[in-house]
N, C-alpha and C positions, 0 to 999 in steps of 0.2 A: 504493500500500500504506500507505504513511503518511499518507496524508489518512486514509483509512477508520480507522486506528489512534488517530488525535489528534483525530479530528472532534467530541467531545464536550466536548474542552479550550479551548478559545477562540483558541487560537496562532493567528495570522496566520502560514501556512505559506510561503514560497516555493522554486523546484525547477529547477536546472539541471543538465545529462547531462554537461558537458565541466568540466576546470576554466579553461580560457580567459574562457569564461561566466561561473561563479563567481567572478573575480578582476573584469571589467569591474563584476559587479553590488555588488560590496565595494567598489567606487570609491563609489557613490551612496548604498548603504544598510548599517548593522551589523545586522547579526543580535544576536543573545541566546544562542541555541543552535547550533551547526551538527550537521549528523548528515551523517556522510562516507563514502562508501561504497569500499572497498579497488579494487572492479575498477572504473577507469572507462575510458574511453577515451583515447588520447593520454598523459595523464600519471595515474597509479593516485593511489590517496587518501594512501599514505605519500608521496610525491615532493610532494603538493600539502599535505600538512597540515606537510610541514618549511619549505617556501617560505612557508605562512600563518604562522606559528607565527614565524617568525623574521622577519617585518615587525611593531614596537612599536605600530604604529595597531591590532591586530588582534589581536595576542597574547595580549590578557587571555580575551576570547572563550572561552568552556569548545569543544573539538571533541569527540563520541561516533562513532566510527568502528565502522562497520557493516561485519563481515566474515563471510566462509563458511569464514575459516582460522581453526584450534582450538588448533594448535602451542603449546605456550608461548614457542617463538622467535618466531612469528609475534605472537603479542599483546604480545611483547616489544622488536618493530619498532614497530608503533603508538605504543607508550607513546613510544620513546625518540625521536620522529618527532615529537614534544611533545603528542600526544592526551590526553584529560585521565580520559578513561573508552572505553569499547568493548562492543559489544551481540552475541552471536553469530548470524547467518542459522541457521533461519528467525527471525525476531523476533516475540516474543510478546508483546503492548499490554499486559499488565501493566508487566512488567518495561522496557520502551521508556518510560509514560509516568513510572515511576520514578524511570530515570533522568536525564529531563528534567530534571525536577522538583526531582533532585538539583545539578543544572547548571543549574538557573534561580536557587538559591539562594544559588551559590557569586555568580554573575554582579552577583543585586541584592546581595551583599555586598561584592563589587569595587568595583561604582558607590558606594556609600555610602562607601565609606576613598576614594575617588577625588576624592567630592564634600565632606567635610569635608577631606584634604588642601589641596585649590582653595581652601577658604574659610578654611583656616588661612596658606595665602599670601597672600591677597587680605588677611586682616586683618591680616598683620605689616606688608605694604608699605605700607598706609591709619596703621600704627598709627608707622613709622618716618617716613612724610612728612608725617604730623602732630603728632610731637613734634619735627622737625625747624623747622616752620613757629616759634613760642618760642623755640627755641635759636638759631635765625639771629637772631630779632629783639635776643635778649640780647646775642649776639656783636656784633653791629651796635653796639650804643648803646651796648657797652665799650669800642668802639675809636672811637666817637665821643667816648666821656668824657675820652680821652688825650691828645685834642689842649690844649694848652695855652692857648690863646685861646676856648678854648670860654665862651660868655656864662652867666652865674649861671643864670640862666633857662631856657638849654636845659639846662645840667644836672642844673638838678630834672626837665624833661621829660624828660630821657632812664633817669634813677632811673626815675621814674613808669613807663616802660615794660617795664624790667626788670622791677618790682617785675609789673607785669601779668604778664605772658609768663611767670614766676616760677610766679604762681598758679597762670596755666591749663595748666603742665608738672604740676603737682603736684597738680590736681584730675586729670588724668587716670592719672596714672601710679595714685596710689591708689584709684580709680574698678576700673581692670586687677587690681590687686591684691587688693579687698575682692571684686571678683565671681569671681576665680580661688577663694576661699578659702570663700567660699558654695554655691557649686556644689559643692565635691569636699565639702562638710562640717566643714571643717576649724577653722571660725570660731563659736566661739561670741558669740551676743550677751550683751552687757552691759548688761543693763536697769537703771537708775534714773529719779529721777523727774526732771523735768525743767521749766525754763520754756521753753515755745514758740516764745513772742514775741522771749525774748531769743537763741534761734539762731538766729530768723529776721534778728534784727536785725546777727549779726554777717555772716550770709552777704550781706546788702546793704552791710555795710562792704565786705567783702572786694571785689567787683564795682564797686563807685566808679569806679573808675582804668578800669577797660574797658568799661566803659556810656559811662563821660564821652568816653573816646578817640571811639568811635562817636557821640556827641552825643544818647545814650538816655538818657531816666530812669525810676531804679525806685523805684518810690512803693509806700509801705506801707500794709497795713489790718493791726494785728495786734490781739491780747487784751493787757489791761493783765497787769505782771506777776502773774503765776498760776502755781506750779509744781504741776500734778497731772496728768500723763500722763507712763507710763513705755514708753520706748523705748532704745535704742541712741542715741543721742548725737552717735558720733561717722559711725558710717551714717548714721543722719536726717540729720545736717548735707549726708554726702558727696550725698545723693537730692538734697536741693536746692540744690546745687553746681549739680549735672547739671544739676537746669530751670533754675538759673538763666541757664546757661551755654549752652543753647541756646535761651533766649529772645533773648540780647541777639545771639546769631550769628545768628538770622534776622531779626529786627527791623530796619526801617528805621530811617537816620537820622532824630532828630527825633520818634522816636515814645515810647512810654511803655510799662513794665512796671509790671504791680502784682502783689506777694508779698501773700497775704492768709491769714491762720491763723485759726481762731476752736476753742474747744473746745465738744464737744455735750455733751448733758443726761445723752448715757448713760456719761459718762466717756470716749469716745475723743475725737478733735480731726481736722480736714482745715488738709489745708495747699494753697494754689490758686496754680499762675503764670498769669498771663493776658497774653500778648501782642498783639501788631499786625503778625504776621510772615506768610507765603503762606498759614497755615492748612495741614491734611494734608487728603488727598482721602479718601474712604471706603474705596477698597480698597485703598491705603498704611497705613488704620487699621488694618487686621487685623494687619497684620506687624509695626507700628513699633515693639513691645516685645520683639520678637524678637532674636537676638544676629546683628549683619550686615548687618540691615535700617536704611535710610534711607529719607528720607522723598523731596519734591523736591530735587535737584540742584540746588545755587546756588552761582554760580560764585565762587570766592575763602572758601567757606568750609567747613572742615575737615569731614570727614563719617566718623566708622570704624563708627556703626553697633552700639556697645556701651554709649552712656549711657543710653538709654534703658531695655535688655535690663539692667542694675545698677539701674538705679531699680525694675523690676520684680523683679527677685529680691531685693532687697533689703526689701523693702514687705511681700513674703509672705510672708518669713521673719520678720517681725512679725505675723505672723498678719491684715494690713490687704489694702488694694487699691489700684491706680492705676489712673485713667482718662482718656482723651483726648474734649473736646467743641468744638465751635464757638464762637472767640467774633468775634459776628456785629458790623458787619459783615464784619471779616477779622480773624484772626488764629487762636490758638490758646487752648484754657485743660486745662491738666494738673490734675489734682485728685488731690492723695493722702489717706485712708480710712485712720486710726491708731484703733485697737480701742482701748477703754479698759481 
């Protein structure tokens, strides 16, 4: 009866008489809908939809239990048996593909708060054992600093690392903070006009100490001092934080980054990181501006999957673009697209 009724909707149908059968077949496969009928065999559809209903793997499940009782005591055992809707015999394909339809919507809306809940714990734990990673290193090289025989020498290297690990707590944490505030609206930009060359030049200050620790250098191409392109300042700087900052975490020892800025004719300006790191593949490309998304897995180095997803929102909230190309023979080059 229900194929002939839902045969024009596309549902991948399945159909067993007992509920012994229906509980082996929920070991292998979830449904999306179920439609449950009061009389069955063995155990009736209210004794099998309190037993379903009350296992957590299964519960979210919408059930529409199909009966030939009309009582409102009887539609009133279904419900409280945890059914979520009920259709009365005989069934009429309208009103039946209805209420699927009504139950298929509730279902993709569970999966959706199911599937951003996952991905808002997946990003605390990524975003707790990555500001953890700095803070250990800090803690470290404080109570290195305590020992009393500590040599002059190591105690500027162990400043030096503080002073790193310092940074990269404080590009990220503001990084969480400016894209929380973009998103929801909250943030307005602060356009003035600006020199290029000289934020480029401070953001290679800043990374000195953690290029060097890794034995990278970042070599510059910029414009001589010029102030005539207005943007956000202190966003622009945090965007090339970000590249710069997963330039030097993918890049080999030994290898070389170039910051390169130049301004166009038509009054906007690009800003370019070009590294020597795994390079992304083509279909990591499509995602890797998204919020969660990472690229390849390498091991020892921090991943949450939200710097890139801030360089992006923040870019187009300047009315510009960002893009990712090959630089051949290996590596990376991000290019950012500032409107004049």
């Amino acid at each position: 009866m229900f194929d002939t009724l839902l045969a024009k909707e596309g549902y991948e149908l399945g159909y067993v008489s007992k509920a012994k059968q229906a509980f082996n077949l929920l070991e292998t496969s979830q449904p999306d809908v179920i439609l449950l009928d009061v009389m069955m065999p063995e155990m009736n559809g209210i004794e099998f939809c309190k037993l379903f209903k009350a296992n957590p793997q299964w519960s979210h499940i919408p059930v529409i239990m199909v009966t030939a009782l009309s009582s409102k005591e009887d539609l009133s055992q279904c419900l409280q048996a945890g059914a979520d809707d009920f259709i009365s015999k005989p069934v009429n394909g309208i009103e039946l593909r209805a209420r699927i339809r009504s139950m298929l919507r509730i279902k993709q809306q569970y999966d959706r708060i199911a599937m951003l809940m996952q991905l808002r714990e997946d990003m605390v734990n990524m975003i707790v054992h990555d500001l953890r990673n700095p803070l250990a290193g800090i803690l470290f090289s404080t109570a290195i600093l305590k020992k009393p025989s500590l040599l002059p020498e190591r105690q500027q290297k162990k400043i030096q690392q503080i002073e790193a690990n310092s940074t990269q707590l404080q590009v990220m944490i503001d990084s969480l903070l400016m894209m929380a505030k973009l998103e929801s609206g909250k943030m307005m930009l602060n356009f003035k006009t600006i020199d290029l060359g000289e934020i480029c030049r401070l953001a290679i200050q800043d990374f000195e100490l953690i290029s060097m620790h890794k034995k990278i250098t970042i070599v510059s191409d910029l414009p001589p001092l010029r102030g005539n392109i207005s943007v956000d300042a202190v966003i622009l700087r945090r965007v090339i934080d970000n590249l710069l900052s997963n330039a030097v975490k993918f890049s080999p020892s030994q290898s070389q980054i170039l910051l390169q800025a130049k301004y166009l004719e038509n009054g906007g300006a690009t800003v370019k990181v070009i590294d020597s790191g795994p390079g992304v593949g083509e279909k990591t490309r499509q995602t890797l501006f998204q919020k969660y998304e990472i690229g390849t897995i390498q091991e020892g180095v921090s991943q949450i999957g939200l710097g890139l997803a801030f360089c992006k929102i923040a870019i187009e909230a300047h009315g510009g673009s960002i893009s990712l190309e090959d630089h051949h023979p290996k590596g990376s080059i991000f290019t950012i697209h500032i409107p004049g």
